[in-house]
mmJSON file of the N, C-alpha and C atoms, coordinates in Angstrom:
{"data_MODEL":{"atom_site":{
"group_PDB":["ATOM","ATOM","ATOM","ATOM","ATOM","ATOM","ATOM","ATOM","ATOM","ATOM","ATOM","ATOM","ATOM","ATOM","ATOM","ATOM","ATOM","ATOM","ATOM","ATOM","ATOM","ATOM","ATOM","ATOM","ATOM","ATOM","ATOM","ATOM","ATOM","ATOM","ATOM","ATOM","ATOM","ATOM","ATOM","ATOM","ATOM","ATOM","ATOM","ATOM","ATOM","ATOM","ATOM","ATOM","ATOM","ATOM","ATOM","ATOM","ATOM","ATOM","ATOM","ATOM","ATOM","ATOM","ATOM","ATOM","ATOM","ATOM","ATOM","ATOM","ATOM","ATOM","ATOM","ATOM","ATOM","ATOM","ATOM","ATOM","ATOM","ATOM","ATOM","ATOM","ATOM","ATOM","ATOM","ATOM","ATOM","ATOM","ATOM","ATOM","ATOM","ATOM","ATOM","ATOM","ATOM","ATOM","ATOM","ATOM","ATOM","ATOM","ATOM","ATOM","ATOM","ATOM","ATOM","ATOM","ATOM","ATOM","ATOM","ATOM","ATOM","ATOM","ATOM","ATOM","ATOM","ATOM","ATOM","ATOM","ATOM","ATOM","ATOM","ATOM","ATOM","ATOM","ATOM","ATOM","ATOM","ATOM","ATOM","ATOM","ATOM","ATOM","ATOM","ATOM","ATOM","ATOM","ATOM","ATOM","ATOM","ATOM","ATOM","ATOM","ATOM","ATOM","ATOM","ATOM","ATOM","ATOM","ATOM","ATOM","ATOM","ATOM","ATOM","ATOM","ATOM","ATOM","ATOM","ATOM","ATOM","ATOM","ATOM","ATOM","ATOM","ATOM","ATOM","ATOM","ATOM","ATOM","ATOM","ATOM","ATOM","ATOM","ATOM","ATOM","ATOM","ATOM","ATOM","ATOM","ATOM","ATOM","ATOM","ATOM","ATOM","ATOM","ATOM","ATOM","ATOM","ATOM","ATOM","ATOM","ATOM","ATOM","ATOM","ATOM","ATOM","ATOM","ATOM","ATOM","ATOM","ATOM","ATOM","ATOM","ATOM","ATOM","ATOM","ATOM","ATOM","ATOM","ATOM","ATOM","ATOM","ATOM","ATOM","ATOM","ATOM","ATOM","ATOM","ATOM","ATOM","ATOM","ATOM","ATOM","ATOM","ATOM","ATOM","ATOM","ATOM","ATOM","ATOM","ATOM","ATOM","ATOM","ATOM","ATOM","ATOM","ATOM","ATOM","ATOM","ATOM","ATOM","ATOM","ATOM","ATOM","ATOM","ATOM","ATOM","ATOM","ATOM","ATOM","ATOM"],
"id":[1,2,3,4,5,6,7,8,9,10,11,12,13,14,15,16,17,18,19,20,21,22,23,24,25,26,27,28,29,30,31,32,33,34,35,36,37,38,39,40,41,42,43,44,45,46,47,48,49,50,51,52,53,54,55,56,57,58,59,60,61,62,63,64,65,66,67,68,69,70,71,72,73,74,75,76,77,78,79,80,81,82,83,84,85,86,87,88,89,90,91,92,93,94,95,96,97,98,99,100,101,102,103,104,105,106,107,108,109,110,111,112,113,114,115,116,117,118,119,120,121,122,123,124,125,126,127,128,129,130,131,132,133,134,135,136,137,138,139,140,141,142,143,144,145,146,147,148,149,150,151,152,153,154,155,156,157,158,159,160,161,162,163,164,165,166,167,168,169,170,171,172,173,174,175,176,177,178,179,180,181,182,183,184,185,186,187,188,189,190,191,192,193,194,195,196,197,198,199,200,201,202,203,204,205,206,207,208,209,210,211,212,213,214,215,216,217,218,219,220,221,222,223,224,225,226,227,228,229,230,231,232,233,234,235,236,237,238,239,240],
"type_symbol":["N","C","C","N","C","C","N","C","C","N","C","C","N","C","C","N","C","C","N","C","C","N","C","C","N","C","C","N","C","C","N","C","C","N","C","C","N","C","C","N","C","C","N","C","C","N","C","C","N","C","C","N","C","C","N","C","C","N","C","C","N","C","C","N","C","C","N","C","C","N","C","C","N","C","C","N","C","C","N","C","C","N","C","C","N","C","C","N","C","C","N","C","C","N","C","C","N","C","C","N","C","C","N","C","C","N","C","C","N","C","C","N","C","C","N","C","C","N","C","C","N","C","C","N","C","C","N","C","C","N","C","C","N","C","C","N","C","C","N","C","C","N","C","C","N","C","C","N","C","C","N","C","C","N","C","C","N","C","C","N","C","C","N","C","C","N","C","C","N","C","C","N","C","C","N","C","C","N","C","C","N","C","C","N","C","C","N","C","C","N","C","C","N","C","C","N","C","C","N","C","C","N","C","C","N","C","C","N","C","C","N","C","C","N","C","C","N","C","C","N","C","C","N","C","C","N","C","C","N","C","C","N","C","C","N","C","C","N","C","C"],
"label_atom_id":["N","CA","C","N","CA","C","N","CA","C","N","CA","C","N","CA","C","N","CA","C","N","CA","C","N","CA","C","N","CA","C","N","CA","C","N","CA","C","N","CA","C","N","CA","C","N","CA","C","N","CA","C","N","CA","C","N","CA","C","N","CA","C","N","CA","C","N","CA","C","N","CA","C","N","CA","C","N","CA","C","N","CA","C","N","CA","C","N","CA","C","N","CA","C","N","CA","C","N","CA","C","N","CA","C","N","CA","C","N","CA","C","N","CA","C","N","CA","C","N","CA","C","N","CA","C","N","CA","C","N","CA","C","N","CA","C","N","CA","C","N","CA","C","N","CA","C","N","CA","C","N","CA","C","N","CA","C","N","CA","C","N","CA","C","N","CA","C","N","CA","C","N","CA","C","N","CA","C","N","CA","C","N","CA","C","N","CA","C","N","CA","C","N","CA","C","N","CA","C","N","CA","C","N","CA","C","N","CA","C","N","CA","C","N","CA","C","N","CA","C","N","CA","C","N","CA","C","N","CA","C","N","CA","C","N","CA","C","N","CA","C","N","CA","C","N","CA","C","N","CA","C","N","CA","C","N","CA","C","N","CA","C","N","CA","C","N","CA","C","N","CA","C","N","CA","C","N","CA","C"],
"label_alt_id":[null,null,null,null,null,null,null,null,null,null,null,null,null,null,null,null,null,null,null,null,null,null,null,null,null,null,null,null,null,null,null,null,null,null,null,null,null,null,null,null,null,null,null,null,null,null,null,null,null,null,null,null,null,null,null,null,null,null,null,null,null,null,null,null,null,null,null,null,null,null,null,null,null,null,null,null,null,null,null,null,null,null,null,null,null,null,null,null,null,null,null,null,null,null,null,null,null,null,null,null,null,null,null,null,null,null,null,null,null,null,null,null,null,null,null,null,null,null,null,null,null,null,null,null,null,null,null,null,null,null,null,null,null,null,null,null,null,null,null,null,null,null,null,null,null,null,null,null,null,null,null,null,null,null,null,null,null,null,null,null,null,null,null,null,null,null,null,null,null,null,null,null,null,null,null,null,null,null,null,null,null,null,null,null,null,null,null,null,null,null,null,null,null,null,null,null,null,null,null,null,null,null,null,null,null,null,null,null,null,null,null,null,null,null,null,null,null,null,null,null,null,null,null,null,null,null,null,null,null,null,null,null,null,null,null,null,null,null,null,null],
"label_comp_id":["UNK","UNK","UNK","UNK","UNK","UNK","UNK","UNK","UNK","UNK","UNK","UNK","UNK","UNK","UNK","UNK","UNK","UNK","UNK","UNK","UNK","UNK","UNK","UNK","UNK","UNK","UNK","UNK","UNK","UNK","UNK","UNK","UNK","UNK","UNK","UNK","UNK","UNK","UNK","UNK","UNK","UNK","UNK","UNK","UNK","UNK","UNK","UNK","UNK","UNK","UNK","UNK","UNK","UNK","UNK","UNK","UNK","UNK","UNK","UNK","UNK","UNK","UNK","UNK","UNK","UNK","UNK","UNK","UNK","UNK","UNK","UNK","UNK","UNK","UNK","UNK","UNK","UNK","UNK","UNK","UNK","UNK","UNK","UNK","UNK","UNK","UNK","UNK","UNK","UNK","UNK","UNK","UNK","UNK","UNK","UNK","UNK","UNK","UNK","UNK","UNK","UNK","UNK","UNK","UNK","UNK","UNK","UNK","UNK","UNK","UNK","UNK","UNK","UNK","UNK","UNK","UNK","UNK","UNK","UNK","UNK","UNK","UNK","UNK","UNK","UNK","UNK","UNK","UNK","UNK","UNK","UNK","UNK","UNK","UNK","UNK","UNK","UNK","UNK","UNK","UNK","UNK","UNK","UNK","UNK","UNK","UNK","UNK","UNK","UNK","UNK","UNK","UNK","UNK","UNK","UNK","UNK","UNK","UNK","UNK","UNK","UNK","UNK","UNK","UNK","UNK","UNK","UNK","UNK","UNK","UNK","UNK","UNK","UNK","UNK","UNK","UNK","UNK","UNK","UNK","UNK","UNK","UNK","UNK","UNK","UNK","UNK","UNK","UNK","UNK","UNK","UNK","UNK","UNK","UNK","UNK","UNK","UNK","UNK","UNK","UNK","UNK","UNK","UNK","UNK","UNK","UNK","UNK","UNK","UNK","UNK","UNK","UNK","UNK","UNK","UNK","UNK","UNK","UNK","UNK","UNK","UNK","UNK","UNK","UNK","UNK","UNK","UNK","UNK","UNK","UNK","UNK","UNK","UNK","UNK","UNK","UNK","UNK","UNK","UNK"],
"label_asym_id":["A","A","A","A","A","A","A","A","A","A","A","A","A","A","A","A","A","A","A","A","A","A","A","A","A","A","A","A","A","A","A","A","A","A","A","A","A","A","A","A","A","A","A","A","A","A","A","A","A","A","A","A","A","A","A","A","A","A","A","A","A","A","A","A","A","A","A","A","A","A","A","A","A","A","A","A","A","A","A","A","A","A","A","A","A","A","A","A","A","A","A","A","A","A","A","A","A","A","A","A","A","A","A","A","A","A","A","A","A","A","A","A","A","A","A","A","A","A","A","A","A","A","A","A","A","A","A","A","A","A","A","A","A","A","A","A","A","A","A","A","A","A","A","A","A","A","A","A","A","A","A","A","A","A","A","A","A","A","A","A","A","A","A","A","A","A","A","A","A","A","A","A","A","A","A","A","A","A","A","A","A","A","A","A","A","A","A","A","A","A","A","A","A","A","A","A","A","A","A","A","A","A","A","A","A","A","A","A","A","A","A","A","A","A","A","A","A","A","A","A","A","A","A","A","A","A","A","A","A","A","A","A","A","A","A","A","A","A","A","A"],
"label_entity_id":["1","1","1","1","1","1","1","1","1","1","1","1","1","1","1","1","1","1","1","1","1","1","1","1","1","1","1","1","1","1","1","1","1","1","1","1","1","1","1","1","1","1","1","1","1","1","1","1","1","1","1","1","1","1","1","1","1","1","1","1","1","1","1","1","1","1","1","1","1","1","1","1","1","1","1","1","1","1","1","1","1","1","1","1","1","1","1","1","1","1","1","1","1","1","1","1","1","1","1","1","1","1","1","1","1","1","1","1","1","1","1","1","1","1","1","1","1","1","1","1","1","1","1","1","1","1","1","1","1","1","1","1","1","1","1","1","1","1","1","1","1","1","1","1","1","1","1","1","1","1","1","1","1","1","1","1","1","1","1","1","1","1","1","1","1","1","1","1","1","1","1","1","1","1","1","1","1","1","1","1","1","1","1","1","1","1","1","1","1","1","1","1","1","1","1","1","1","1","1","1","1","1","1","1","1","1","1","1","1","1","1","1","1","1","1","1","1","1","1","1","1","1","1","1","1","1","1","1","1","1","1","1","1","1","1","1","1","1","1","1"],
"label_seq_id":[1,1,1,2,2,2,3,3,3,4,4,4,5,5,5,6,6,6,7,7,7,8,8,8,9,9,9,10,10,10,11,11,11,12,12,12,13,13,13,14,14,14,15,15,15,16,16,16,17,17,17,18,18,18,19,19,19,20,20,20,21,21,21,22,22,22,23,23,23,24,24,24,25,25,25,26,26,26,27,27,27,28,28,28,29,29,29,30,30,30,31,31,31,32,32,32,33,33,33,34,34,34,35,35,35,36,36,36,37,37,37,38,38,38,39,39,39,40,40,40,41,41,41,42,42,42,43,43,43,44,44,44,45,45,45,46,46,46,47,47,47,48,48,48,49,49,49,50,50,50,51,51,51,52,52,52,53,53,53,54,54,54,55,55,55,56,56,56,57,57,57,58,58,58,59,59,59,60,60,60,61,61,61,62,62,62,63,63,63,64,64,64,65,65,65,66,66,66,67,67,67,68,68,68,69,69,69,70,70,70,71,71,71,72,72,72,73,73,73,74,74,74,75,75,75,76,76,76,77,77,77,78,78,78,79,79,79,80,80,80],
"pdbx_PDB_ins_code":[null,null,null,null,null,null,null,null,null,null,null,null,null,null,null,null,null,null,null,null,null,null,null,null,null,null,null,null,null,null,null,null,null,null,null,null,null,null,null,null,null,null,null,null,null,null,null,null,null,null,null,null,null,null,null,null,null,null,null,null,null,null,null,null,null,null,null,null,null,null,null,null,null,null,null,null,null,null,null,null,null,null,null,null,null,null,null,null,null,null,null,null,null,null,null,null,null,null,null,null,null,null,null,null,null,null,null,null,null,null,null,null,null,null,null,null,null,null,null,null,null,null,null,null,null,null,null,null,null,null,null,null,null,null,null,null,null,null,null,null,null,null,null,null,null,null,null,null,null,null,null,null,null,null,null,null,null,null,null,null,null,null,null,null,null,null,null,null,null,null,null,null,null,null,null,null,null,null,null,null,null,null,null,null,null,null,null,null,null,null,null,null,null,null,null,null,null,null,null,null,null,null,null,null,null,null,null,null,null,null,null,null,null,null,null,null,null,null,null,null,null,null,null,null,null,null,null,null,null,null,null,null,null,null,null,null,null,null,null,null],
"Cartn_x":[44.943,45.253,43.999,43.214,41.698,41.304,41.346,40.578,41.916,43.148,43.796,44.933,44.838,45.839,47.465,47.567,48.746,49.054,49.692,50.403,51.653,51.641,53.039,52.379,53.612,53.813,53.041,52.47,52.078,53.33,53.184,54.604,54.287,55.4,55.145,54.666,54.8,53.956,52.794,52.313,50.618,50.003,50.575,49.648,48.661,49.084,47.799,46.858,47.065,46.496,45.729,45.891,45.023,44.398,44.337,43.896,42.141,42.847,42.016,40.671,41.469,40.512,39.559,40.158,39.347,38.587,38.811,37.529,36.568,36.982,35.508,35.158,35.821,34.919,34.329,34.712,33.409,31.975,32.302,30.81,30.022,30.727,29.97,29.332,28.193,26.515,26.645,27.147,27.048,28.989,28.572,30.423,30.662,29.548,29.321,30.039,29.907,30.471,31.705,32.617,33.841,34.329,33.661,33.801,34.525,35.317,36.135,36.968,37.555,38.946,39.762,41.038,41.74,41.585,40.617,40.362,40.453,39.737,40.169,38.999,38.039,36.813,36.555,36.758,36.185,35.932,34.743,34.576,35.823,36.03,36.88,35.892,36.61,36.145,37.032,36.664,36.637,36.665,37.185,37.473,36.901,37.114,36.987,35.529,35.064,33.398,32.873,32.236,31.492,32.456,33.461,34.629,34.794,35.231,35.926,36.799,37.401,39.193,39.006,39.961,39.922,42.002,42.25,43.824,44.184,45.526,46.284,47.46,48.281,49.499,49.968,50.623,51.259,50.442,50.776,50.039,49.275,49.378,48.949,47.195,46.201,44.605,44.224,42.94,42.171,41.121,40.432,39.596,38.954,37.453,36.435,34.922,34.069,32.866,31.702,30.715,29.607,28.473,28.201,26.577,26.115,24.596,23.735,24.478,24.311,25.203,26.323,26.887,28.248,29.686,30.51,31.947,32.367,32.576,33.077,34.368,34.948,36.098,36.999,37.416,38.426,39.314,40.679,41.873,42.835,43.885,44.997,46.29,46.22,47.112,47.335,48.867,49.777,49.074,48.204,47.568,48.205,49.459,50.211,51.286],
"Cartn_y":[19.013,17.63,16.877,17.108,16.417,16.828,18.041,18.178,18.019,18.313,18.227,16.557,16.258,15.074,15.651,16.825,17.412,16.988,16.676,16.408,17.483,18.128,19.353,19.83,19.788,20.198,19.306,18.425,16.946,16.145,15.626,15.084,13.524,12.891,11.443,10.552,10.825,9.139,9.92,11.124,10.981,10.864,10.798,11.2,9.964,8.764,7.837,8.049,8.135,8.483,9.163,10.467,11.605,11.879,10.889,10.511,9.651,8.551,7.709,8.951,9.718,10.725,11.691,12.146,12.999,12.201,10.818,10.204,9.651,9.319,9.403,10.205,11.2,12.868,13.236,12.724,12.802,12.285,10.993,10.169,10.39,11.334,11.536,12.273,12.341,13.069,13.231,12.95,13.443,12.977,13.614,13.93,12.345,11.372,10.065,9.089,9.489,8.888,8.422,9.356,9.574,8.876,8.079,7.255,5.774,6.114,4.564,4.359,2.992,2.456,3.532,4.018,4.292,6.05,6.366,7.909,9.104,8.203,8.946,10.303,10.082,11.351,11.959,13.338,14.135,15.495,16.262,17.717,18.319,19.862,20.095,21.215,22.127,23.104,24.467,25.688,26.977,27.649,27.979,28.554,27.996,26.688,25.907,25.12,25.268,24.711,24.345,23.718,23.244,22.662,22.232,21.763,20.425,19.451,17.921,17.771,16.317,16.322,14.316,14.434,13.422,12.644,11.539,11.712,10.948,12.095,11.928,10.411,11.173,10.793,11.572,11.262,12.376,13.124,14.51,15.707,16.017,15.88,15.896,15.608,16.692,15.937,16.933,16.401,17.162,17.648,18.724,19.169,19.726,19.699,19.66,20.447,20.893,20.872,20.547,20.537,19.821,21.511,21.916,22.414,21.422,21.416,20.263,19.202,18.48,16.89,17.592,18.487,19.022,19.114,18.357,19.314,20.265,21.524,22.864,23.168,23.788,24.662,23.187,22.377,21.338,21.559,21.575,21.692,20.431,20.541,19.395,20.15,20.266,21.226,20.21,20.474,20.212,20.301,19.698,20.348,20.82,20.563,21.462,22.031],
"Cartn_z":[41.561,41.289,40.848,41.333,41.069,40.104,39.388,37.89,36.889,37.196,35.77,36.225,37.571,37.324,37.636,37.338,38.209,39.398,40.02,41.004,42.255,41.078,41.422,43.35,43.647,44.945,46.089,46.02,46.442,46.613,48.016,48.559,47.334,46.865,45.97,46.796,48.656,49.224,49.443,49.207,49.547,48.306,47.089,45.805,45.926,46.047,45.957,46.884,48.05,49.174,48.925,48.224,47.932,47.275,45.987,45.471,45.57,46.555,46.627,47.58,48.519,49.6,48.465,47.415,46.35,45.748,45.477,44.863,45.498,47.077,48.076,47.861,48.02,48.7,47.138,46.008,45.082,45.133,45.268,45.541,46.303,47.907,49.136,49.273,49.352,49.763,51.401,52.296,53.496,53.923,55.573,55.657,56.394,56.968,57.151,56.193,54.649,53.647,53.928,54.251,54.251,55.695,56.654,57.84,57.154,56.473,56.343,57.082,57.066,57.877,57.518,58.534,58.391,58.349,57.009,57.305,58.428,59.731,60.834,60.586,60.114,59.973,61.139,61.321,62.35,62.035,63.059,62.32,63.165,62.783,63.252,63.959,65.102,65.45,65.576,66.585,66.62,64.755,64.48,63.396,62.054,61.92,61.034,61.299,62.17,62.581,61.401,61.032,60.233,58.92,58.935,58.262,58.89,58.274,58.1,58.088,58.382,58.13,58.14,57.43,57.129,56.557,57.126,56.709,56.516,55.679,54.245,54.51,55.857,56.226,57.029,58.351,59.408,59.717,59.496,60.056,58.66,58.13,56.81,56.703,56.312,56.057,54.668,54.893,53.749,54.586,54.13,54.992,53.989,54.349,53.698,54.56,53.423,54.011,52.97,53.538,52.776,52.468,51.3,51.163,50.565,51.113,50.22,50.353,49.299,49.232,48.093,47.905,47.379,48.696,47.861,48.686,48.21,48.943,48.372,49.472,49.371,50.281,50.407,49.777,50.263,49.932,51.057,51.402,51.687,51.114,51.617,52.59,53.723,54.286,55.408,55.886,57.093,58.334,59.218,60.437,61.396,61.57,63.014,62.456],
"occupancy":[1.0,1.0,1.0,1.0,1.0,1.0,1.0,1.0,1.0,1.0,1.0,1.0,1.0,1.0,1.0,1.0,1.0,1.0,1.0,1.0,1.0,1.0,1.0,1.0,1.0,1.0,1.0,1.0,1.0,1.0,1.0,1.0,1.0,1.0,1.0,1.0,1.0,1.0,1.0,1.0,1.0,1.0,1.0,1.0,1.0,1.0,1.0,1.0,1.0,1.0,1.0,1.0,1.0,1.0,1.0,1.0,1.0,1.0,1.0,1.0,1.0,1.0,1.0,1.0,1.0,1.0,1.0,1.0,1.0,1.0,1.0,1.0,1.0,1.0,1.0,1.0,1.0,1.0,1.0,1.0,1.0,1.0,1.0,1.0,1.0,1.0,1.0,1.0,1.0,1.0,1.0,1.0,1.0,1.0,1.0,1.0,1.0,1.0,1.0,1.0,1.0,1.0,1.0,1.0,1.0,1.0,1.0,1.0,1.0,1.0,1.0,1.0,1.0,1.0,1.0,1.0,1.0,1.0,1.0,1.0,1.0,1.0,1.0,1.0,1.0,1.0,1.0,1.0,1.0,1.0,1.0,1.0,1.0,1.0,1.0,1.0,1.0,1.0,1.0,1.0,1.0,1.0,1.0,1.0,1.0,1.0,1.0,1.0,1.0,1.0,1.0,1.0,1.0,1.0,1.0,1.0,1.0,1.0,1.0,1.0,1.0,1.0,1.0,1.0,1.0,1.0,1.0,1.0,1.0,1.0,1.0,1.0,1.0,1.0,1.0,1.0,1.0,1.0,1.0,1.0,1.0,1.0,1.0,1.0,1.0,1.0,1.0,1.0,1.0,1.0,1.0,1.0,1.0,1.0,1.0,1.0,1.0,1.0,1.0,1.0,1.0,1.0,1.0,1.0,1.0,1.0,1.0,1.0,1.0,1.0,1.0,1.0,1.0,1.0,1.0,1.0,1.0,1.0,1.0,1.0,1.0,1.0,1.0,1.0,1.0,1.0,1.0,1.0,1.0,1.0,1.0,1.0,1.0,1.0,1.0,1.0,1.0,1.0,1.0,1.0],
"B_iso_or_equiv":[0.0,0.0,0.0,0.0,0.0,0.0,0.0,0.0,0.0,0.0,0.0,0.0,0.0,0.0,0.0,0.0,0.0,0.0,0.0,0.0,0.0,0.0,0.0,0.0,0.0,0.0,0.0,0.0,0.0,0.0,0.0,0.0,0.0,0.0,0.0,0.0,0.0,0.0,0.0,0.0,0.0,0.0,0.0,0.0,0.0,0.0,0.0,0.0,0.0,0.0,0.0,0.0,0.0,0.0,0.0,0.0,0.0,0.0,0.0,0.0,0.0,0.0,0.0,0.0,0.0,0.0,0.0,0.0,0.0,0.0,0.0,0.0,0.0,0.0,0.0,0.0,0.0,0.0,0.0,0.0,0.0,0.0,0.0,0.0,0.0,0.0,0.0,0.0,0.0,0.0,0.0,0.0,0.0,0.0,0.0,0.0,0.0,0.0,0.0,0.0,0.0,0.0,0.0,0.0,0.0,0.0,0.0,0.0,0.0,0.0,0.0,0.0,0.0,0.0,0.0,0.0,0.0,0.0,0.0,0.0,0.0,0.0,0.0,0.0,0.0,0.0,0.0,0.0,0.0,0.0,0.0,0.0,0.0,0.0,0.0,0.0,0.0,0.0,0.0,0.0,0.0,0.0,0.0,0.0,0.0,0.0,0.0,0.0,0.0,0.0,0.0,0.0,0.0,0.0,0.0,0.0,0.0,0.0,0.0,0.0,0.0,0.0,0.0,0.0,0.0,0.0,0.0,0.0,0.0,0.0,0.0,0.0,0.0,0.0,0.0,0.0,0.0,0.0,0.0,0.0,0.0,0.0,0.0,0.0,0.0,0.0,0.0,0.0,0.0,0.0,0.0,0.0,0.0,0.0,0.0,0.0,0.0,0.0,0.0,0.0,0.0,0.0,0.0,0.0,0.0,0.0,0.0,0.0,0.0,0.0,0.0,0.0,0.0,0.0,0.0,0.0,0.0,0.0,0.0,0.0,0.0,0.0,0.0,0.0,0.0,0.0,0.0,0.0,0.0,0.0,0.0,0.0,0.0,0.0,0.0,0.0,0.0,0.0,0.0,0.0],
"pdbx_formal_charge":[null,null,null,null,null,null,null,null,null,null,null,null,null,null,null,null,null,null,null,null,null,null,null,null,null,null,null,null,null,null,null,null,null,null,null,null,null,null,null,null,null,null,null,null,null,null,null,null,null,null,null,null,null,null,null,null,null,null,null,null,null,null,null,null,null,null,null,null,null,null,null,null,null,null,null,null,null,null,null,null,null,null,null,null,null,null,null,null,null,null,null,null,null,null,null,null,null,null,null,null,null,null,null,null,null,null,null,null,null,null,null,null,null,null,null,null,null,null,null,null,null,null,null,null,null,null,null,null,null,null,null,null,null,null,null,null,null,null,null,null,null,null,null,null,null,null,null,null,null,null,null,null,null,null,null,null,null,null,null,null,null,null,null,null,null,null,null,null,null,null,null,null,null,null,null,null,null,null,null,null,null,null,null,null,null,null,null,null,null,null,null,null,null,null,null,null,null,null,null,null,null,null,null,null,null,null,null,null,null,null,null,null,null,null,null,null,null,null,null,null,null,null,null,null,null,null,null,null,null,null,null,null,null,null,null,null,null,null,null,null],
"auth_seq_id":[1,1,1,2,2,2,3,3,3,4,4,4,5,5,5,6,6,6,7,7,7,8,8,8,9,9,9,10,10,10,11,11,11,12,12,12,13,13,13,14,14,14,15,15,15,16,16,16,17,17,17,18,18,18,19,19,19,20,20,20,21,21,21,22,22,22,23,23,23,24,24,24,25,25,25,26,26,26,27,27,27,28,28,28,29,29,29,30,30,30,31,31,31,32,32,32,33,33,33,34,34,34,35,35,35,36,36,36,37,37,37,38,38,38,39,39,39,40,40,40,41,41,41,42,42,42,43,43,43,44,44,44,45,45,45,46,46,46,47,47,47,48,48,48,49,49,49,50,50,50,51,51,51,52,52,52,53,53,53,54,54,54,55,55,55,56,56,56,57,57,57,58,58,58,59,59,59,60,60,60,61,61,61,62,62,62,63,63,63,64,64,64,65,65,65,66,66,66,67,67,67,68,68,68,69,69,69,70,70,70,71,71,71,72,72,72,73,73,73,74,74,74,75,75,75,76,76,76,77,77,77,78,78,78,79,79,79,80,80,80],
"auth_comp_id":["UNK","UNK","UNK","UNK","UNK","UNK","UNK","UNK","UNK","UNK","UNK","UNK","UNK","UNK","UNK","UNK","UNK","UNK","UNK","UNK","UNK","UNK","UNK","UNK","UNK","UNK","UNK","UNK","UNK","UNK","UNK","UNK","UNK","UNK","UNK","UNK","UNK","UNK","UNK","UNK","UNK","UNK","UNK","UNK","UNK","UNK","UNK","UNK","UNK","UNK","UNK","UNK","UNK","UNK","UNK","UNK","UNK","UNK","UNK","UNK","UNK","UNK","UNK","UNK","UNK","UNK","UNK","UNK","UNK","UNK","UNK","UNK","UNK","UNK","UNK","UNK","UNK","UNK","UNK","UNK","UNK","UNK","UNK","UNK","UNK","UNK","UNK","UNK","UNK","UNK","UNK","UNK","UNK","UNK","UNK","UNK","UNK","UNK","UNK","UNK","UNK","UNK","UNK","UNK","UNK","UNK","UNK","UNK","UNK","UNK","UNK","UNK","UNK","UNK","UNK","UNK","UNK","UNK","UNK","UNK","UNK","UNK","UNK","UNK","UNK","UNK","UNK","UNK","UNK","UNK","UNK","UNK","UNK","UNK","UNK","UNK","UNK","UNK","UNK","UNK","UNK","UNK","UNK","UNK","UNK","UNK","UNK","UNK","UNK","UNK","UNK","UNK","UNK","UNK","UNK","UNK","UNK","UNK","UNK","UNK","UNK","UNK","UNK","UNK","UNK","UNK","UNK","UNK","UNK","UNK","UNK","UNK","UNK","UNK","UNK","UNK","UNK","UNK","UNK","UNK","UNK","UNK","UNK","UNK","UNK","UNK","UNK","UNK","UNK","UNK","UNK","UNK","UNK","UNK","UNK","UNK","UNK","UNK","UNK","UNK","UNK","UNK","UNK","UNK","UNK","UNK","UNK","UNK","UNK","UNK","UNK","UNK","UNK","UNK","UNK","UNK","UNK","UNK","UNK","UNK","UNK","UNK","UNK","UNK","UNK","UNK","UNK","UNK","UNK","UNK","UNK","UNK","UNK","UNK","UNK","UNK","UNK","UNK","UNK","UNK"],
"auth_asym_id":["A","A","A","A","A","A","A","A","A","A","A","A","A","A","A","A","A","A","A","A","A","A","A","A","A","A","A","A","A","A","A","A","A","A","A","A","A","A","A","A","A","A","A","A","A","A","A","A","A","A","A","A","A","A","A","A","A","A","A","A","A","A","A","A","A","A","A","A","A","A","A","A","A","A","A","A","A","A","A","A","A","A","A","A","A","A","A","A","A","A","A","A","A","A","A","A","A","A","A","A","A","A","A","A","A","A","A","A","A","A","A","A","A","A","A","A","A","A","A","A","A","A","A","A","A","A","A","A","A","A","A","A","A","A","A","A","A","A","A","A","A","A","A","A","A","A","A","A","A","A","A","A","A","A","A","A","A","A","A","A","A","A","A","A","A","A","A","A","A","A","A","A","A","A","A","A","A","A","A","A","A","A","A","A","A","A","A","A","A","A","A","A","A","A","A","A","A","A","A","A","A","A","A","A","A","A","A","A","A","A","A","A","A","A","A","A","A","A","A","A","A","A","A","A","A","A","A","A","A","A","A","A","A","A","A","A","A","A","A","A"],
"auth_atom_id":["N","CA","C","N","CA","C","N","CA","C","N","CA","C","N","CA","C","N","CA","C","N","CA","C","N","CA","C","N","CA","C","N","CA","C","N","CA","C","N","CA","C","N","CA","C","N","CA","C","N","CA","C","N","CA","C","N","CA","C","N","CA","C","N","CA","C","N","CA","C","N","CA","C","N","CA","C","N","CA","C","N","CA","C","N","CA","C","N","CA","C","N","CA","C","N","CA","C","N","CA","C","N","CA","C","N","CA","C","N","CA","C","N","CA","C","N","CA","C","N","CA","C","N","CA","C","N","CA","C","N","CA","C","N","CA","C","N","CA","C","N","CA","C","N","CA","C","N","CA","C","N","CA","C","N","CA","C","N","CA","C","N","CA","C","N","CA","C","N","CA","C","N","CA","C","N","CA","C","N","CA","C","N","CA","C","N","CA","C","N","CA","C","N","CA","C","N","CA","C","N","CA","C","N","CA","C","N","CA","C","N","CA","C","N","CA","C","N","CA","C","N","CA","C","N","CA","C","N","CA","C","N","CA","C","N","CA","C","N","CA","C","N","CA","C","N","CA","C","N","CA","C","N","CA","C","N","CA","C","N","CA","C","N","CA","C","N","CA","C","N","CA","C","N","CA","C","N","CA","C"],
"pdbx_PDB_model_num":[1,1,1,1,1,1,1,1,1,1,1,1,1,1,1,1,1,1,1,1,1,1,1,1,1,1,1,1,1,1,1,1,1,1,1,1,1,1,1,1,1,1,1,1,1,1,1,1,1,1,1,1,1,1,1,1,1,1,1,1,1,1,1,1,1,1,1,1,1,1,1,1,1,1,1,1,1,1,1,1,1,1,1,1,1,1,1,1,1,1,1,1,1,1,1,1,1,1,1,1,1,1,1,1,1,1,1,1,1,1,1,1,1,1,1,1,1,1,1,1,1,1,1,1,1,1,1,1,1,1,1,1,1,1,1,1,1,1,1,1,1,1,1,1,1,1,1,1,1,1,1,1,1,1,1,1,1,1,1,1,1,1,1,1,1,1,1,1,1,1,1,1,1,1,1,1,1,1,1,1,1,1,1,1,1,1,1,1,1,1,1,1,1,1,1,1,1,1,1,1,1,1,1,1,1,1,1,1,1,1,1,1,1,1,1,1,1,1,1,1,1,1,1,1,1,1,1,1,1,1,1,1,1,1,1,1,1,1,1,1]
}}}
């Protein structure tokens, strides 16, 4: 969704939402960035350690991690 604008298989009430979360998580140089209202920023742990989450709607987040000031490995998945 973030490089071509596709949408496919994105529920229609998170597309803005998810939107708006992919174009923080562009600008953001640390996982602090991403501490806005509402976001709900936290790391996650066991498995996912060193991973972010940050949310969409419902159970619904994006999850993320940081090398350097890059996001790499980001996910939009169902959390429970």
């Amino acid at each position: 969704m973030y490089l071509t604008g596709n949408a496919k298989g994105v529920g229609a009430d998170h597309v803005a939402r998810l939107r708006r979360v992919l174009f923080a998580l562009d600008i953001a140089k640390v996982a602090d960035d991403m501490d806005e209202p509402g976001m709900r920023l936290h790391p996650l742990k066991g498995e996912l350690s060193g991973f972010w989450s940050v949310s969409v709607s419902g159970n619904w987040r994006v999850i993320f991690r940081f090398i350097g000031t890059d996001v790499e490995l980001c996910d939009y998945l169902d959390y429970h």
